[in-house]
N, C-alpha and C positions, 0 to 999 in steps of 0.2 A: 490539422488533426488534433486529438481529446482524445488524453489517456485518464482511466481509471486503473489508477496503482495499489497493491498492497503492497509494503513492504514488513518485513521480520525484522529482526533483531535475535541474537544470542538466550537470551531469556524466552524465546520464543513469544513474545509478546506485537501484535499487529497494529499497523498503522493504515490507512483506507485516503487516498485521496485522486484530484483530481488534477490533470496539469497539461498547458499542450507544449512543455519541453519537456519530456521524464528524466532525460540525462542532468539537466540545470538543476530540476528538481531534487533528485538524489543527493547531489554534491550538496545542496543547500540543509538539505534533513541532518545528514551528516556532517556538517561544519555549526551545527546549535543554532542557526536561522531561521527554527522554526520551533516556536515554545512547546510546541507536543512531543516533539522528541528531542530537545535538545539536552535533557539530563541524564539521555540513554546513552547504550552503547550503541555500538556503528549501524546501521541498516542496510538491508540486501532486497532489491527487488526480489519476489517471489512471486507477482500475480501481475498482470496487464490486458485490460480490454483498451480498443481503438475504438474511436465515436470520431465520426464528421463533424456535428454539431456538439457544441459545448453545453445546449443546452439538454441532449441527451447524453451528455457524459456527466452531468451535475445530476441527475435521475438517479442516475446509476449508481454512483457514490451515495446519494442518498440511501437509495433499498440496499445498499450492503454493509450500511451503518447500523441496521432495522436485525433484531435478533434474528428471526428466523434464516433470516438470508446471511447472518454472519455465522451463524451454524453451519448453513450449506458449505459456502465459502471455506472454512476451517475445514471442511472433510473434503472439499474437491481438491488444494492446495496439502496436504496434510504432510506430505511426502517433502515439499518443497520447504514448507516452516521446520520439519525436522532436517532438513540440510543447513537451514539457516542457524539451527543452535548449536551445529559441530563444526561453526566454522568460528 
């Protein structure tokens, strides 16, 4: 299985990626192993889609990289990124 992740941070600031461990994943973001967030504060999952294929889970992270759809994304999750700044 292909997860497509957002994760938050405190600053309320979002991260969009793709991975088929999420948990490895996470601890990695959050230990500075990954240069896009490694000069931030901590990250929380807030978003998760499942894909069989990796190559429709790479799709996916793509269109939610793409304005429109990080629009969407921002107002589906919205509830979730404001938990993430008061923790």
């Amino acid at each position: 299985m292909y997860y497509v992740y957002v994760l938050c941070n405190e600053e309320g600031r979002l991260y969009i990626g793709y991975t088929s461990d999420i948990k490895r994943r996470l601890t990695e973001h959050n230990s500075g192993k990954n240069p896009s967030t490694r000069s931030k504060s901590s990250w929380q999952l807030a978003y998760c889609e499942m894909f069989k294929s990796k190559a429709d889970a790479q799709l996916r992270e793509k269109h939610l990289k793409q304005g429109q759809s990080r629009r969407w994304l921002k107002e589906r999750i919205q509830h979730s990124i404001a938990l993430c700044r008061r923790s």
